[in-house]
N, C-alpha and C positions, 0 to 999 in steps of 0.2 A: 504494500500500500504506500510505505516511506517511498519507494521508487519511482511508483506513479505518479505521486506528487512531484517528487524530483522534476520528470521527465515535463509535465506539464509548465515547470517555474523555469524550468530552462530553456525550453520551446517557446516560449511566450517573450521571455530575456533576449532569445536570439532571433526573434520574430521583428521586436521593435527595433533593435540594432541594425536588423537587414532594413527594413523599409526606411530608418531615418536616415543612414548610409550610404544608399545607393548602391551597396557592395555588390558586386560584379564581376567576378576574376577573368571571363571571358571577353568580356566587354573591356576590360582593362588593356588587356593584350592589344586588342581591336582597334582601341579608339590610339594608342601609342603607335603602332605599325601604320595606320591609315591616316591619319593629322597629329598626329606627335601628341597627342592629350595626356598627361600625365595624371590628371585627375583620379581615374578608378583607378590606375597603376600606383599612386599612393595606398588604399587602401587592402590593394592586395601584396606589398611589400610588410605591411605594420600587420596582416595576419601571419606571413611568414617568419615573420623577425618574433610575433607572438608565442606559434608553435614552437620554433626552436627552444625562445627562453622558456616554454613548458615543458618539455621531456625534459630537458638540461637539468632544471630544479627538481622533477619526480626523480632522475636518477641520483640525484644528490640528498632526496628526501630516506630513498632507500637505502645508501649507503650510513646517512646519518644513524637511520633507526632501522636494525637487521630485519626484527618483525613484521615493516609496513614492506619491507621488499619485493615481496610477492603482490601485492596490491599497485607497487609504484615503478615497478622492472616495466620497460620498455625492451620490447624481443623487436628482432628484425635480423634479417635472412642476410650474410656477407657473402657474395658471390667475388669469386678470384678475378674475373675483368669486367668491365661491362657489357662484351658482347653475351658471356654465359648469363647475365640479369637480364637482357633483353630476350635469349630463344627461352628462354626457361617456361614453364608453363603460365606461371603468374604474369610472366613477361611478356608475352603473345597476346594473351587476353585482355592485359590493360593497357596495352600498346594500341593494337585493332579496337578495340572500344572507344580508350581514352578516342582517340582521331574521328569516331562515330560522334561522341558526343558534344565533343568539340566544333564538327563540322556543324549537325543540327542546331548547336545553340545558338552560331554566329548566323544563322539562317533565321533563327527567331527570334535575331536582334538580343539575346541574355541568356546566363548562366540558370542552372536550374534553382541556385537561391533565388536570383532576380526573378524569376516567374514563379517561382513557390510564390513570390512579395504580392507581387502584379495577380496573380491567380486570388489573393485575397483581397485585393482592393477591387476584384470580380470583372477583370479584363477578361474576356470570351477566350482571345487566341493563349494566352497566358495557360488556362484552364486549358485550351486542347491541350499545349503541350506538356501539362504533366500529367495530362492521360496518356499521351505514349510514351513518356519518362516514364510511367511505373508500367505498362504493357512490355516495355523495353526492358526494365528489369525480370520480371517473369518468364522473359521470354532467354533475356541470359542464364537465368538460374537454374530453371528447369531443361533446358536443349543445349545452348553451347559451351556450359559446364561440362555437361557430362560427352558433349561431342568432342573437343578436346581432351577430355579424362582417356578416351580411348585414343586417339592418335599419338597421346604421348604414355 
């Protein structure tokens, strides 16, 4: 029940931070490459520079206090070059994805936060797209998981 609530107070936290923000990661990209707008590409450098200093301090949390370890360990997979993290199976799949979802979102003008935003301020095409944002997911989870689980 503590979780639901959680999840509710966080979702709502990060509801009004996307829509007062404008945040856009794809759009960032977009508007820099196409008129040099640096605008959204500020805020998607101050999420970056966020995350890092968040693992950085969980793994320092874990190291401080042995017991929260298991709660604050950040795991991640060290591949010997980069070409073995790009064939690798995780690496196929978010490779060919990631460039699907990327193509589609510069097609509908934003990032799936910025239309999760837009879909609630009750924009139509917004709403289309994140009915095939989550058709899209269903359809990664159940078929080209497991079609790549076989080829590799």
């Amino acid at each position: 029940m503590l979780a639901m609530f959680g999840s509710i107070f966080i979702g709502l936290v990060i509801g009004f931070l996307g829509q007062r923000s404008r945040m856009c990661f794809i759009g960032g990209f977009r508007d820099f490459l196409l008129i040099r707008d640096k605008e959204l590409l500020k805020g998607m450098i101050s999420f970056f520079t966020s995350a890092w200093v968040t693992i950085w301090s969980l793994k320092l949390i874990g190291k401080i206090f042995p017991k929260l370890f298991q709660v604050t360990n950040v795991r991640f997979e060290i591949y010997p070059t980069l070409l073995d993290a790009v064939l690798s199976k995780f690496g196929l799949v978010s490779l060919i994805c990631g460039l699907g979802l990327g193509f589609f979102s510069v097609l509908a003008n934003g990032c799936p936060l910025r239309q999760h935003v837009m879909a609630g301020q009750g924009r139509i095409g917004s709403i289309v797209y994140i009915l095939g944002f989550y058709f899209g997911i269903i359809i990664y989870y159940f078929f080209i998981i497991k079609l790549i689980s076989r080829i590799f």
